[in-house]
C-alpha positions as CSV (number, residue, x, y, z in Angstrom):
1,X,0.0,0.0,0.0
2,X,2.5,2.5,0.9
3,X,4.9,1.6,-2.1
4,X,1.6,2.9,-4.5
5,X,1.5,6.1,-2.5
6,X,5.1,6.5,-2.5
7,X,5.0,5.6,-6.6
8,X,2.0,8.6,-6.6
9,X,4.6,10.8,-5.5
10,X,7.4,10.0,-7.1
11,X,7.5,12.2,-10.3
12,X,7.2,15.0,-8.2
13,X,9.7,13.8,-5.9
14,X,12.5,13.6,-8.5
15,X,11.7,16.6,-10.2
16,X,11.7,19.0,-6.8
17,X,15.3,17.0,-6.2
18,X,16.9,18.3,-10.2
19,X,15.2,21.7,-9.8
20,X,16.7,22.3,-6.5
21,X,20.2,20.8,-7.8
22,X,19.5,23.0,-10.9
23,X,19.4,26.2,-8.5
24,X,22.2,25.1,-6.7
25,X,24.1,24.8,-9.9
26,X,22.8,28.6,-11.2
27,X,23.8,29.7,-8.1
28,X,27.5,28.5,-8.0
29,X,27.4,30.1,-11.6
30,X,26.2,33.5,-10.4
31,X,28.7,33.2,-7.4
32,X,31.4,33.1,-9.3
33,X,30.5,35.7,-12.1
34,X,34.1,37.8,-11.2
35,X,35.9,34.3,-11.3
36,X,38.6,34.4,-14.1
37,X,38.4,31.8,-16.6
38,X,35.7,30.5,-14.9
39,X,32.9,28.1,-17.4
40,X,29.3,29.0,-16.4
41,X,27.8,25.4,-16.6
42,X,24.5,23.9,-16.7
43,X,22.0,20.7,-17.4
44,X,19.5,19.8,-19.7
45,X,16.4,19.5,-17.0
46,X,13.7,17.4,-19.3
47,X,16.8,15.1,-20.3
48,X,17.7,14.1,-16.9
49,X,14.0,13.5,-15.5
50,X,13.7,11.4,-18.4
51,X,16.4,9.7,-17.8
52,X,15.5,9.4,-14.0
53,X,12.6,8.3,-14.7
54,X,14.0,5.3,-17.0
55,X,16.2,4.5,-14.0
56,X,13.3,4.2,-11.5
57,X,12.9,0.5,-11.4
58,X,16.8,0.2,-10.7
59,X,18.3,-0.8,-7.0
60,X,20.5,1.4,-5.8
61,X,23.3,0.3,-3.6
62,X,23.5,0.5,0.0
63,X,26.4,2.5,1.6
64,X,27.5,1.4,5.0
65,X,30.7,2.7,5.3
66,X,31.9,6.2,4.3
67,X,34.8,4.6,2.3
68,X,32.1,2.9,-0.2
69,X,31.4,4.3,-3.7
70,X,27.8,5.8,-3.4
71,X,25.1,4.2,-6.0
72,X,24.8,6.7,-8.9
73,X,21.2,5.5,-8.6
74,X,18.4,8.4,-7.5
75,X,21.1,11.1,-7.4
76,X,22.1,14.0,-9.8
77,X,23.9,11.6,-11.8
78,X,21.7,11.6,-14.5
79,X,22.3,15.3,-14.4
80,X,25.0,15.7,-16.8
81,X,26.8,19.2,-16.3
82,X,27.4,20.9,-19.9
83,X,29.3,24.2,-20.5
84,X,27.5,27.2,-21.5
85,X,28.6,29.0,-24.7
86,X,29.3,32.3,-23.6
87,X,27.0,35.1,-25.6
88,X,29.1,38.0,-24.7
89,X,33.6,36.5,-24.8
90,X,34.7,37.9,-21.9
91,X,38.7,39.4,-21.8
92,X,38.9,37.4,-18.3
93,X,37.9,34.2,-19.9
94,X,34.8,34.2,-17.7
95,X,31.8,32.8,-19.5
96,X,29.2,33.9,-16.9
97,X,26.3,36.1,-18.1
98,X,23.9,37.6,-15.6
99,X,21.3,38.5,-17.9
100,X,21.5,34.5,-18.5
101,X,22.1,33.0,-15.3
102,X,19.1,35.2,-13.9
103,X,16.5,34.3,-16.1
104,X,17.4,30.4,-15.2
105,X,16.8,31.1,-11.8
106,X,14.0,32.9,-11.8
107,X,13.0,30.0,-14.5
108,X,13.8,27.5,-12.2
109,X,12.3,29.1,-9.5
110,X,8.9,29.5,-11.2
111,X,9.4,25.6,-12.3
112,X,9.9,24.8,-8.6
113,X,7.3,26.6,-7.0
114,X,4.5,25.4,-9.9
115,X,5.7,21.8,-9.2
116,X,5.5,22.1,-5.3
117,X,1.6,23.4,-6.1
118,X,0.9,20.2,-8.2
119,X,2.6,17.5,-5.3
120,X,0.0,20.0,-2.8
121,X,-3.0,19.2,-4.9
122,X,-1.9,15.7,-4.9
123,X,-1.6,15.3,-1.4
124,X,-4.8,17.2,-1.1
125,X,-6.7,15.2,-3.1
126,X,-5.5,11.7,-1.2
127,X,-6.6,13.2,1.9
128,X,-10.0,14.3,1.0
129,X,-10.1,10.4,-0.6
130,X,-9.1,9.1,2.9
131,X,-11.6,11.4,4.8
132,X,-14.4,10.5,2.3
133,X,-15.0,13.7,0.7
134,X,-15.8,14.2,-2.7
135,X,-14.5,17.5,-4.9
C-alpha cells in the first residue's frame, strides 16, 4: 500500500530534487561571475527526468561505510553538467552572463514553486479520498 502512494509521489519527488540541484548549480554560476576563466555550466532538466525516470525501477546500492562508492542510482547523476557557450567573450575568460544565469533562476524558481503546487494538490486530493470527501 505504501509503495503505490510513494509511486504517486514520485515524479514529483524527483523533479523537486533536479530543480533544487539546478538552483544550486545557477547559483555557484552566479557566485562566481568575477571568477577568471571561470565556465558558467548547466544541465538539460527534461533530459535528466527522463532519464530518472527510465532508472526508477533500478536498485541502488547500499552505503555502510563512508569509504564505499555511493550508487549513482536516484542522485544527480543523471544530471549531466554541460558548458554554456558564452553570448558575450569575456577578456577574463569568464563565461558567466547575468542576464542569463538570472532568467534560469527565476525560471527554475517558477518551475519549482508550480511543481510544489501540483505535489500540494496531490496530497490534497488523497486526503480528502481518505476522509471521504468528494470535490
Amino acid at each position: 500500500m505504501l509503495d503505490k502512494i510513494a509511486h504517486y509521489f514520485d515524479f514529483q519527488q524527483r523533479a523537486l530534487n533536479l530543480q533544487a540541484y539546478r538552483a544550486e548549480v545557477i547559483g555557484s554560476n552566479i557566485a562566481n561571475a568575477e571568477t577568471p576563466n571561470y565556465k558558467a555550466v548547466d544541465f538539460d532538466f527534461r533530459q535528466a527526468l527522463l532519464q530518472q525516470q527510465e532508472n526508477q525501477g533500478r536498485l541502488s546500492l547500499a552505503v555502510t561505510n563512508p569509504q564505499h562508492i555511493a550508487s549513482v542510482a536516484g542522485g544527480h547523476a543523471d544530471a549531466q553538467l554541460q558548458y554554456r557557450n558564452a553570448l558575450q567573450p569575456s577578456l577574463d575568460g569568464n563565461t558567466v552572463d547575468m542576464n542569463v544565469e538570472r532568467g534560469a533562476f527565476a525560471d527554475n524558481a517558477l518551475r519549482y514553486q508550480t511543481t510544489l503546487t501540483f505535489l500540494t494538490k496531490r496530497i490534497s486530493g488523497l486526503s480528502n479520498a481518505i476522509q471521504g470527501q468528494g470535490s
